[in-house]
PADO-804698 format. One record per atom (N, C-alpha, C, O): residue number from 1; residue in one letter; atom name; x, y, z. Coordinates in nm, 4 decimals. Atoms other than C-alpha are relative to their C-alpha. Layout:
{i->NUM, aa->a, at->CA, px->X, py->Y, pz->Z} .
...
This chain:
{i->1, aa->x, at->N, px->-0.0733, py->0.1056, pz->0.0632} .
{i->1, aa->x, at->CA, px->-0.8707, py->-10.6778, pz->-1.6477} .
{i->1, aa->x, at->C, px->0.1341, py->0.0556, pz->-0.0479} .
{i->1, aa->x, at->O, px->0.1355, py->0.1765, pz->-0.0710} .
{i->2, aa->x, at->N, px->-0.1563, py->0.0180, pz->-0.0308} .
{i->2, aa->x, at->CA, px->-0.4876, py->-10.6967, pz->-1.6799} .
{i->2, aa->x, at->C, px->0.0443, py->-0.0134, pz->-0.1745} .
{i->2, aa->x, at->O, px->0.0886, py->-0.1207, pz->-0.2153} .
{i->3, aa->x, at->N, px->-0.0293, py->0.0987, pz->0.1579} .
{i->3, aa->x, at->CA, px->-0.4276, py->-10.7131, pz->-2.0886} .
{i->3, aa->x, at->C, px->0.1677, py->0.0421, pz->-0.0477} .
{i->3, aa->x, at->O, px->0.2091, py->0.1522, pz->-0.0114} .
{i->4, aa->x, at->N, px->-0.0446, py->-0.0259, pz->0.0051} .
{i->4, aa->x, at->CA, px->-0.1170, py->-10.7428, pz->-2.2285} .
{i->4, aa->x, at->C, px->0.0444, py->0.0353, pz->-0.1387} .
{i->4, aa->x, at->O, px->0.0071, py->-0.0314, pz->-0.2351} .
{i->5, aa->x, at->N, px->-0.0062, py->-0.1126, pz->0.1008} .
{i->5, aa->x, at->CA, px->0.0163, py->-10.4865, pz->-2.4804} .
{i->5, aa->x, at->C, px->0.1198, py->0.0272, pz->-0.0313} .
{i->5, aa->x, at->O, px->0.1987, py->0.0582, pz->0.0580} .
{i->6, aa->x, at->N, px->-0.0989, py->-0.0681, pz->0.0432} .
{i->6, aa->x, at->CA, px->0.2779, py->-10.3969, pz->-2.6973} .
{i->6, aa->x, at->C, px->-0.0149, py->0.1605, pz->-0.0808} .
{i->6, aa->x, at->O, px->-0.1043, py->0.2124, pz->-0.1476} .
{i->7, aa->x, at->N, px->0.0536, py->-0.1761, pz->0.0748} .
{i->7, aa->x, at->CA, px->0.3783, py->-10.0056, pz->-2.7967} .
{i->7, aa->x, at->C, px->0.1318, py->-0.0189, pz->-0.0152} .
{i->7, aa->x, at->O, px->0.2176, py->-0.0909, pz->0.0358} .
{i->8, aa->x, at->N, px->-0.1279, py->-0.0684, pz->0.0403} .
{i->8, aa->x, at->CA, px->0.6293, py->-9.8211, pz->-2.9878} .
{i->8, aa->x, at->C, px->-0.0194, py->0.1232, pz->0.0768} .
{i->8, aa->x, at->O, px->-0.1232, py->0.1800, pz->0.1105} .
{i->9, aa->x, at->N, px->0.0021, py->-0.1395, pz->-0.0763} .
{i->9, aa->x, at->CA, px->0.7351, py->-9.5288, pz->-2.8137} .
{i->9, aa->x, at->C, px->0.1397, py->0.0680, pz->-0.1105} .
{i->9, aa->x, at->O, px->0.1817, py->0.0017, pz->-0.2053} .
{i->10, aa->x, at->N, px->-0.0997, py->-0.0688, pz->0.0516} .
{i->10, aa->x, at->CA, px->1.0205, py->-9.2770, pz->-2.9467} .
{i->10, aa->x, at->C, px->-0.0060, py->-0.0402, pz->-0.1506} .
{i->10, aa->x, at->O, px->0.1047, py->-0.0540, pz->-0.2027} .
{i->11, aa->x, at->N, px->-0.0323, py->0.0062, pz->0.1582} .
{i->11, aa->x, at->CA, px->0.9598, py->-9.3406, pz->-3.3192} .
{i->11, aa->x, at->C, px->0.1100, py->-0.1407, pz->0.0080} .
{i->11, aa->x, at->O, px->0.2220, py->-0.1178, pz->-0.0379} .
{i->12, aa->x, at->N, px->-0.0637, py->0.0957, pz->0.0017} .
{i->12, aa->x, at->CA, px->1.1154, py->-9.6839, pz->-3.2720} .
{i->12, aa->x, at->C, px->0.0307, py->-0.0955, pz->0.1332} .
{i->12, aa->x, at->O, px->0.1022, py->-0.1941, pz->0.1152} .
{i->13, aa->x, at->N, px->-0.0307, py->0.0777, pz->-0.1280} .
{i->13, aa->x, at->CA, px->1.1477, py->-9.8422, pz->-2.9366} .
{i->13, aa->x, at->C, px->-0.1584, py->-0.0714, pz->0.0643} .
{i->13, aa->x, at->O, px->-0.2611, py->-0.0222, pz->0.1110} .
{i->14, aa->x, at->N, px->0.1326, py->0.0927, pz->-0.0310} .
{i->14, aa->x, at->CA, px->0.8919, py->-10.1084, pz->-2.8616} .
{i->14, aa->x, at->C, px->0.0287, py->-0.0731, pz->0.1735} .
{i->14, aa->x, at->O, px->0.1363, py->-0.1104, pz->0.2203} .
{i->15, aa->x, at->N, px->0.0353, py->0.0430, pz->-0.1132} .
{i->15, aa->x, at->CA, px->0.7715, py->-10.2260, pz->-2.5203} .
{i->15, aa->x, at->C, px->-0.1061, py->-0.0680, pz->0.0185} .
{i->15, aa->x, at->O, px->-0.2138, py->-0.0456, pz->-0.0368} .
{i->16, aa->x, at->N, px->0.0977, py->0.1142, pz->-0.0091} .
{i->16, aa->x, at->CA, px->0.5976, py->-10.5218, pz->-2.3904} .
{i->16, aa->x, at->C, px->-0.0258, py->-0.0119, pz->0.1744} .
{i->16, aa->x, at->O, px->0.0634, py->-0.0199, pz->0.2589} .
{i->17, aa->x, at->N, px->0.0430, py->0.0011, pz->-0.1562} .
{i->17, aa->x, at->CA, px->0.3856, py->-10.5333, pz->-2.0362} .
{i->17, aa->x, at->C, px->-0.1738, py->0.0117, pz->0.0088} .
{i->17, aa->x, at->O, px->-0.2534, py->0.0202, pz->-0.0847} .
{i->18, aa->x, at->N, px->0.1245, py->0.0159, pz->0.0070} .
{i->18, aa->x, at->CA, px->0.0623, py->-10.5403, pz->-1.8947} .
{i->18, aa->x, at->C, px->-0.0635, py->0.1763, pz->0.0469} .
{i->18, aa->x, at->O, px->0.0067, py->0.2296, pz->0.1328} .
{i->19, aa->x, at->N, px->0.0976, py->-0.1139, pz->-0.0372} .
{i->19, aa->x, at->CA, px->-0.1863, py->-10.1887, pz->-1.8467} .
{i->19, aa->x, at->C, px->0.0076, py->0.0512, pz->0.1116} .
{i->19, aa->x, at->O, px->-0.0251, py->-0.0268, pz->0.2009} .
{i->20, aa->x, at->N, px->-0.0224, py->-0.0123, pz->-0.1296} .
{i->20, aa->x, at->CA, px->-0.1250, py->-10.0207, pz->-1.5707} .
{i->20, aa->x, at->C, px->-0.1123, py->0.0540, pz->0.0747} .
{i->20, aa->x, at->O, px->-0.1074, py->0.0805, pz->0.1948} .
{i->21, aa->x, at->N, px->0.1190, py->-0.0634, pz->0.0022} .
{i->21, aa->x, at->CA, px->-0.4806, py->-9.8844, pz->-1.5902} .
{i->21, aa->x, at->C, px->-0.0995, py->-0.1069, pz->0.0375} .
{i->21, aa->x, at->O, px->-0.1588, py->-0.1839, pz->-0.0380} .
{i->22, aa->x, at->N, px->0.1221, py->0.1426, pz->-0.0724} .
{i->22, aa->x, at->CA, px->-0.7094, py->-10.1230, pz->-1.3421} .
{i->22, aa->x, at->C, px->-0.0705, py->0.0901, pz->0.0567} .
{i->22, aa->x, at->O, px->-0.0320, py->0.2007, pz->0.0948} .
{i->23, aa->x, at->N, px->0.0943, py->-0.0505, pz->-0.1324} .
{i->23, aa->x, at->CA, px->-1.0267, py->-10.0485, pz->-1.1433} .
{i->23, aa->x, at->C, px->-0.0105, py->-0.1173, pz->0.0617} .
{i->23, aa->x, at->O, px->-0.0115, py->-0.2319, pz->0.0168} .
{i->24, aa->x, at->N, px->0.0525, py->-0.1476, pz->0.0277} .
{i->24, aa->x, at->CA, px->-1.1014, py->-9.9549, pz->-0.9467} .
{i->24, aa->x, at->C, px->0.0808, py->0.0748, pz->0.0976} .
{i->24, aa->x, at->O, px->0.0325, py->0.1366, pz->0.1924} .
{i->25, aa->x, at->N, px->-0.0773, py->-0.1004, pz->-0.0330} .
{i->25, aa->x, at->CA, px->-0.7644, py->-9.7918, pz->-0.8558} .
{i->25, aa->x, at->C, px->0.1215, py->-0.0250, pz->-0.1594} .
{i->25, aa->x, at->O, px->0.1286, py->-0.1269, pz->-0.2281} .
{i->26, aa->x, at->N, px->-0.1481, py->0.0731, pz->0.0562} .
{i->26, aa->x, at->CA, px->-0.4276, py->-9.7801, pz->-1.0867} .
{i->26, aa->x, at->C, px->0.1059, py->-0.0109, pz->0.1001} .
{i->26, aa->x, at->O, px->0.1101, py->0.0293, pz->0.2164} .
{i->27, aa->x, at->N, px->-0.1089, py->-0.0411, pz->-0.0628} .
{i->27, aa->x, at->CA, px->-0.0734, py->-9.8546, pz->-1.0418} .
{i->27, aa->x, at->C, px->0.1339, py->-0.0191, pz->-0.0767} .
{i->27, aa->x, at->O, px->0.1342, py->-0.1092, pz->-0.1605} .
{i->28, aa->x, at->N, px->-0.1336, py->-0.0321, pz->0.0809} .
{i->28, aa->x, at->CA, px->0.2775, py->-9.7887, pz->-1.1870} .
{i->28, aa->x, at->C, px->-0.0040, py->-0.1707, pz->-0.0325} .
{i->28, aa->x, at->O, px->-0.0573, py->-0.2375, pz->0.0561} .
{i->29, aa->x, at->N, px->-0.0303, py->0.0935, pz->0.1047} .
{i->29, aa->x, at->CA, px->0.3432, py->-10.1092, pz->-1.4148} .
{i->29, aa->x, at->C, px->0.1309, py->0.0269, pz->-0.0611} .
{i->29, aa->x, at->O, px->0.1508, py->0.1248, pz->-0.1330} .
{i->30, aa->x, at->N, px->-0.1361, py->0.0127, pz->0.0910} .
{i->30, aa->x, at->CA, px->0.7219, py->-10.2051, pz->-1.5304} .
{i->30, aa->x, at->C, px->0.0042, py->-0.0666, pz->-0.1537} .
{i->30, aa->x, at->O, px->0.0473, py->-0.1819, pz->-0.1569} .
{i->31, aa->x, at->N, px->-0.0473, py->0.0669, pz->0.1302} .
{i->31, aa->x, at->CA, px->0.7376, py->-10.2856, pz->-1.9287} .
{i->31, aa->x, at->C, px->0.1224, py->-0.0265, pz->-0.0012} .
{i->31, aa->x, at->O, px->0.2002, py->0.0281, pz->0.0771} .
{i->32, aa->x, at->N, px->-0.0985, py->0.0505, pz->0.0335} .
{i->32, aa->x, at->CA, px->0.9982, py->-10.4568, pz->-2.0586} .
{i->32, aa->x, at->C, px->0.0651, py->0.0651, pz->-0.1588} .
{i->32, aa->x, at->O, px->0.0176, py->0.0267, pz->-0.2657} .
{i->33, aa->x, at->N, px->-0.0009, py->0.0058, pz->0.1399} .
{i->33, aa->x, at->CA, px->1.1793, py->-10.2943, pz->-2.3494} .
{i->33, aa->x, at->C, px->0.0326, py->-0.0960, pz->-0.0726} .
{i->33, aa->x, at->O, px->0.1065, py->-0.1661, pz->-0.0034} .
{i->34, aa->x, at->N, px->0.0107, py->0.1394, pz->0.0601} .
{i->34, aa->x, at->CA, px->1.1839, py->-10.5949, pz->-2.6272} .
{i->34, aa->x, at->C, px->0.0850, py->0.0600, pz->-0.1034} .
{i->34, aa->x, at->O, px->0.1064, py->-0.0143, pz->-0.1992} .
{i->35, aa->x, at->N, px->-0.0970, py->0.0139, pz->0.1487} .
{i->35, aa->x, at->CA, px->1.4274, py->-10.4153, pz->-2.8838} .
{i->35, aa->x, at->C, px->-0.0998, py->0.1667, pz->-0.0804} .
{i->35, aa->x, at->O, px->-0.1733, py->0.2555, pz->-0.0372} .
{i->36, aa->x, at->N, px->0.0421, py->-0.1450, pz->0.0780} .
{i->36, aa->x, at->CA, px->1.3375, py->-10.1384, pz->-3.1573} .
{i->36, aa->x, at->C, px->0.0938, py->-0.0101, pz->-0.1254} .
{i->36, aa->x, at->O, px->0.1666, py->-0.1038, pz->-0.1580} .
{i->37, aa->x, at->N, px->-0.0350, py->0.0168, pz->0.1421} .
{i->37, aa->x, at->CA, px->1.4439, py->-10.0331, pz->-3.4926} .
{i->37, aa->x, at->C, px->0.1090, py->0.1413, pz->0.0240} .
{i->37, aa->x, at->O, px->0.1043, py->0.2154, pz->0.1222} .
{i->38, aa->x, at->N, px->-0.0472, py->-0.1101, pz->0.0285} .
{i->38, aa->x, at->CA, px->1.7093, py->-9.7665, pz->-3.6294} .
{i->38, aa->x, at->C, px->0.0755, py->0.0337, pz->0.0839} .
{i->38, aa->x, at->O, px->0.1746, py->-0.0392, pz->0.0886} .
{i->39, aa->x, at->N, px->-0.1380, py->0.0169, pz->-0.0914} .
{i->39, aa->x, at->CA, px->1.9210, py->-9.6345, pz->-3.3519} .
{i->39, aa->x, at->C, px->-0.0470, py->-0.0563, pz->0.1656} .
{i->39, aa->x, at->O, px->0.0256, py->-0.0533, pz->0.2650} .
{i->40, aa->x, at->N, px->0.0351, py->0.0901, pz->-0.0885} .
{i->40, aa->x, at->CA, px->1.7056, py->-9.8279, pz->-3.1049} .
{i->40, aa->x, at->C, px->0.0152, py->-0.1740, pz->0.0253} .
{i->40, aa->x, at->O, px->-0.0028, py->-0.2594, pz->0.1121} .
{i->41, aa->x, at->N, px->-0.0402, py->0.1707, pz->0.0437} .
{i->41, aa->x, at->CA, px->1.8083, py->-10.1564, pz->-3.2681} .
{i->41, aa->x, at->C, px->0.1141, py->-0.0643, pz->0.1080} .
{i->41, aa->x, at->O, px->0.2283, py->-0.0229, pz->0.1283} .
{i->42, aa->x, at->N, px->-0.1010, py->0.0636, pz->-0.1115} .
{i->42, aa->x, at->CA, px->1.9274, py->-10.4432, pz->-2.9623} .
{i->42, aa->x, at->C, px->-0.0410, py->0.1193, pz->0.1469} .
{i->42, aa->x, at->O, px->0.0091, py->0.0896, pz->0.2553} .
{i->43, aa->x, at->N, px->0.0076, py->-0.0521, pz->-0.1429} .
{i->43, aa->x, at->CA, px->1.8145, py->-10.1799, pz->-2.6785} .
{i->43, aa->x, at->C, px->-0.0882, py->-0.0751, pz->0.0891} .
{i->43, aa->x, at->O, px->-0.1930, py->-0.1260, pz->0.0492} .
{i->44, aa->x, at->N, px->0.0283, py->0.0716, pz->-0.0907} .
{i->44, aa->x, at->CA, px->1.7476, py->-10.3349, pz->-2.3561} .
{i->44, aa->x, at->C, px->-0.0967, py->0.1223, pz->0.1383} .
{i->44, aa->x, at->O, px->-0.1064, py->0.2438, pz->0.1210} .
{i->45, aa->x, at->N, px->0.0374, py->-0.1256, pz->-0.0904} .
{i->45, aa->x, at->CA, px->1.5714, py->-10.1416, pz->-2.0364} .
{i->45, aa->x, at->C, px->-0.1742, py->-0.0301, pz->0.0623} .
{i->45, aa->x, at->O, px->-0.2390, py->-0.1298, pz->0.0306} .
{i->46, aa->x, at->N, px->0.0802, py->0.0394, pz->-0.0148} .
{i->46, aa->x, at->CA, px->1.2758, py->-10.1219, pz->-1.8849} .
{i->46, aa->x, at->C, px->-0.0802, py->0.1854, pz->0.0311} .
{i->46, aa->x, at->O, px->-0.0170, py->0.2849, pz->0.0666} .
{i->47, aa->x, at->N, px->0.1033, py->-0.1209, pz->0.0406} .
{i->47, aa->x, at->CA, px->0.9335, py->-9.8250, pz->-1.9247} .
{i->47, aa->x, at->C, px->-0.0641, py->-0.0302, pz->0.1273} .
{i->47, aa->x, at->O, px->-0.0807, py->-0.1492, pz->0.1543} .
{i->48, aa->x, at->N, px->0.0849, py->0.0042, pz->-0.0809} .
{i->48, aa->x, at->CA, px->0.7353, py->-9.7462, pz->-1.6121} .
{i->48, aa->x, at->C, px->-0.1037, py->0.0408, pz->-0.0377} .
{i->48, aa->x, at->O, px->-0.0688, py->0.1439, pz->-0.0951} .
{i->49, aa->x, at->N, px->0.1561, py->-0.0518, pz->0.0432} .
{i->49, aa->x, at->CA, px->0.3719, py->-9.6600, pz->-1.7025} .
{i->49, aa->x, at->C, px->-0.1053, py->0.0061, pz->0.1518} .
{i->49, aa->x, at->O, px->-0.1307, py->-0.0745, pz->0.2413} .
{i->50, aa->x, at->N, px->0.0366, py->-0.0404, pz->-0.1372} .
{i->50, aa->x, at->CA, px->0.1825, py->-9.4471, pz->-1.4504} .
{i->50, aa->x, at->C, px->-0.1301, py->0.0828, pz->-0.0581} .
{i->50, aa->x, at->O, px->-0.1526, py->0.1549, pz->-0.1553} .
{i->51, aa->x, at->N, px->0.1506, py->-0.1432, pz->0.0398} .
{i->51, aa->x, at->CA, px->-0.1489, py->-9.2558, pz->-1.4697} .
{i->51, aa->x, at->C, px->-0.0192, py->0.0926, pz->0.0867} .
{i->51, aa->x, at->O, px->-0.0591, py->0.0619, pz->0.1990} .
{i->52, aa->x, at->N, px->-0.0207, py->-0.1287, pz->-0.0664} .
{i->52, aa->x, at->CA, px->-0.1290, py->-8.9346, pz->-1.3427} .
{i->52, aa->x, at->C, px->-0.1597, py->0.0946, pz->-0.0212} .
{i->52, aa->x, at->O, px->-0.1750, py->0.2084, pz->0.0231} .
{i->53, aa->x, at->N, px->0.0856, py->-0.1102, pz->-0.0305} .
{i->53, aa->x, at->CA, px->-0.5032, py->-8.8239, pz->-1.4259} .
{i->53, aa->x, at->C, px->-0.0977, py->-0.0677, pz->-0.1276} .
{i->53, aa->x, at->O, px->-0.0611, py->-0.1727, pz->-0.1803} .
{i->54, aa->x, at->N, px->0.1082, py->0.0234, pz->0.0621} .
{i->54, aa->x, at->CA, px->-0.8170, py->-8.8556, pz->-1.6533} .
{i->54, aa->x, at->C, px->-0.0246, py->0.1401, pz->-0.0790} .
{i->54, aa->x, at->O, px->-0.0248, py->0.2466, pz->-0.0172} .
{i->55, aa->x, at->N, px->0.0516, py->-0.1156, pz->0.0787} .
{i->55, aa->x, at->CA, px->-0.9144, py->-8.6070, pz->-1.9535} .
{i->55, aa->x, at->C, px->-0.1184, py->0.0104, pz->-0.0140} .
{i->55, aa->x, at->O, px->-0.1984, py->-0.0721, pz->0.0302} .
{i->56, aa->x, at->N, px->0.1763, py->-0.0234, pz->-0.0265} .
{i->56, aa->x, at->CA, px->-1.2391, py->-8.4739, pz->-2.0025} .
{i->56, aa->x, at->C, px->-0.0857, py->-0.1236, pz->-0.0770} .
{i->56, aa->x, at->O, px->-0.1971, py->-0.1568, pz->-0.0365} .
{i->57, aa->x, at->N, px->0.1012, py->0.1360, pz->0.0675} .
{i->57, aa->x, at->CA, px->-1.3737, py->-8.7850, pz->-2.2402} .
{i->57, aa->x, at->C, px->0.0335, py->-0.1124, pz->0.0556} .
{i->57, aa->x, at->O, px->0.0064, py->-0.2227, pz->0.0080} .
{i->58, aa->x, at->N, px->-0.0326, py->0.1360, pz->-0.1027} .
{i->58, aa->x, at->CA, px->-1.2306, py->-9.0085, pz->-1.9504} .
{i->58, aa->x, at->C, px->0.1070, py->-0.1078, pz->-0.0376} .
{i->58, aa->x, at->O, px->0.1081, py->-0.2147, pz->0.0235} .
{i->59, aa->x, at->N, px->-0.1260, py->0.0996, pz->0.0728} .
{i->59, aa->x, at->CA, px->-0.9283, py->-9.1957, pz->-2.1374} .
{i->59, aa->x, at->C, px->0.0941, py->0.0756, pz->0.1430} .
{i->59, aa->x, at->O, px->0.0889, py->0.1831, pz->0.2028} .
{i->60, aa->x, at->N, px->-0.1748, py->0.0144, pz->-0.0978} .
{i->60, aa->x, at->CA, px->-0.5943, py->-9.2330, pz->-1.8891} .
{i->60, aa->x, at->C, px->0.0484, py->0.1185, pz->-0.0476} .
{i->60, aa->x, at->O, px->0.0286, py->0.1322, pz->-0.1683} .
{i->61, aa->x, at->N, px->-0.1354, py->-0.0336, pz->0.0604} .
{i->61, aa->x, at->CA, px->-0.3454, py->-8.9772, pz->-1.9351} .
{i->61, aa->x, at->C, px->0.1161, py->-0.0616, pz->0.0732} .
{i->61, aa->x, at->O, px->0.1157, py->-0.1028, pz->0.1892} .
{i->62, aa->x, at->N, px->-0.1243, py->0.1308, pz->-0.0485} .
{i->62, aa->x, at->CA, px->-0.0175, py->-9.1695, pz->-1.8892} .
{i->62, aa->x, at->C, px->0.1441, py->0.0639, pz->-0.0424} .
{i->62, aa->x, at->O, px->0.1765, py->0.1218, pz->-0.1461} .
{i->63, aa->x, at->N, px->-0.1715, py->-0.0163, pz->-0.0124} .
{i->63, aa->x, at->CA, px->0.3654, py->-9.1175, pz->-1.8136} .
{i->63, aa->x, at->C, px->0.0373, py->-0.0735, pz->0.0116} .
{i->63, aa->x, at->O, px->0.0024, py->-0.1561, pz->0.0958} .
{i->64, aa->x, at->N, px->-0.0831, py->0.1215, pz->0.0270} .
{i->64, aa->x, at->CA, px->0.6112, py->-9.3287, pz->-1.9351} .
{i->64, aa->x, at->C, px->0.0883, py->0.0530, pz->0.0433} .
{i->64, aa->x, at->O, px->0.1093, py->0.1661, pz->-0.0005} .
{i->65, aa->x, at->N, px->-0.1302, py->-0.0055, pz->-0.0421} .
{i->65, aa->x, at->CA, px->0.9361, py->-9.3328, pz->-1.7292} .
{i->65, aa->x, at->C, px->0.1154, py->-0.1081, pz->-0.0868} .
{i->65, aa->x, at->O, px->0.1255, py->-0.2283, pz->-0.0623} .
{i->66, aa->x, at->N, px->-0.1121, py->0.0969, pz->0.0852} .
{i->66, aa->x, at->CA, px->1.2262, py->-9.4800, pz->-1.9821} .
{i->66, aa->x, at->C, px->0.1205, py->-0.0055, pz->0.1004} .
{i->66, aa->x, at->O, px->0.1604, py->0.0873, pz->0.1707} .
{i->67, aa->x, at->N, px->-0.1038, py->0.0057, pz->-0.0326} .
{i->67, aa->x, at->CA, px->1.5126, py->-9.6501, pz->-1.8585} .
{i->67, aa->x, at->C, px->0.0663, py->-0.1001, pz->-0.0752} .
{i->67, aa->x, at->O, px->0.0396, py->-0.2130, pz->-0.0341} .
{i->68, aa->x, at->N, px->-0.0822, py->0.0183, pz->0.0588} .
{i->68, aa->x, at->CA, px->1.7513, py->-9.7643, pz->-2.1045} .
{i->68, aa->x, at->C, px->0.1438, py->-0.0814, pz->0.0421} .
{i->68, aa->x, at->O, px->0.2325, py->-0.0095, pz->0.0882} .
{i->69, aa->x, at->N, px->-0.1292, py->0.0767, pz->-0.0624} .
{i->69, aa->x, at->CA, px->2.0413, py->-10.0098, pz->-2.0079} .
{i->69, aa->x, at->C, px->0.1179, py->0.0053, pz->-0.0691} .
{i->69, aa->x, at->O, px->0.2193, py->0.0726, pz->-0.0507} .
{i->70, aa->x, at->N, px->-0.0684, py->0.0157, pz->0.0735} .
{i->70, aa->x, at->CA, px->2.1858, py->-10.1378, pz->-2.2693} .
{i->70, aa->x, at->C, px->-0.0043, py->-0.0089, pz->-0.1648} .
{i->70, aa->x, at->O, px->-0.0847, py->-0.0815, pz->-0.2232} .
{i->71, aa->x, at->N, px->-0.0270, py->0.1161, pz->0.1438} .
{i->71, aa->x, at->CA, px->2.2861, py->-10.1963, pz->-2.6318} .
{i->71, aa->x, at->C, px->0.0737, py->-0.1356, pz->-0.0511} .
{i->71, aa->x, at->O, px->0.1926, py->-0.1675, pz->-0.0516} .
{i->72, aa->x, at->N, px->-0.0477, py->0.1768, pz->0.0836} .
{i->72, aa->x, at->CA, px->2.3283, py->-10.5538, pz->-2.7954} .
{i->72, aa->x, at->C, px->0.1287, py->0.0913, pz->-0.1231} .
{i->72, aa->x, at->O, px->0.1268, py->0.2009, pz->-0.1792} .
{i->73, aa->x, at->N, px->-0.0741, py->-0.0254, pz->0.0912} .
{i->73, aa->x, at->CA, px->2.6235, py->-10.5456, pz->-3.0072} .
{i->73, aa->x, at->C, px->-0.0228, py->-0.0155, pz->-0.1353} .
{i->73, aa->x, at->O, px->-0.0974, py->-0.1105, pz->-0.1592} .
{i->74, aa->x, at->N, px->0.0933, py->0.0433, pz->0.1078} .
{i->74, aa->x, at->CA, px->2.5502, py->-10.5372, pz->-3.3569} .
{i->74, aa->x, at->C, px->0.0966, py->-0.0481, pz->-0.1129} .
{i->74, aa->x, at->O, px->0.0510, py->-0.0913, pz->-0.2188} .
């Protein structure tokens, strides 16, 4: 199932998208960044989320690719 999720990443930069973590394969997933606080405040861009592997108690490990566009004027 497909859920969708918001995260802060960098101590301030929030992203909105769905899991990129399906069975019974994954696959890279584009978030949307939605904005952020502090010197992330108005950033635009978009987070790839990829799973590159499984730890020993079986949780995702996951790489986020940031790409950053723009800033809103403030």
């Amino acid at each position: 199932m497909r859920m969708l999720k918001y995260f802060a990443l960098l101590a301030g930069l929030i992203t909105q998208g769905f899991n990129s973590h399906r069975f019974p394969g994954s696959i890279p997933v584009a978030h949307a960044i939605v904005g952020g606080t502090g010197v992330f405040s108005g950033q635009t861009g978009e987070v790839i989320e990829e799973v590159i592997g499984k730890n020993k108690t079986g949780a995702f490990n996951l790489r986020y690719h940031i790409k950053i566009k723009k800033q809103a004027p403030k």
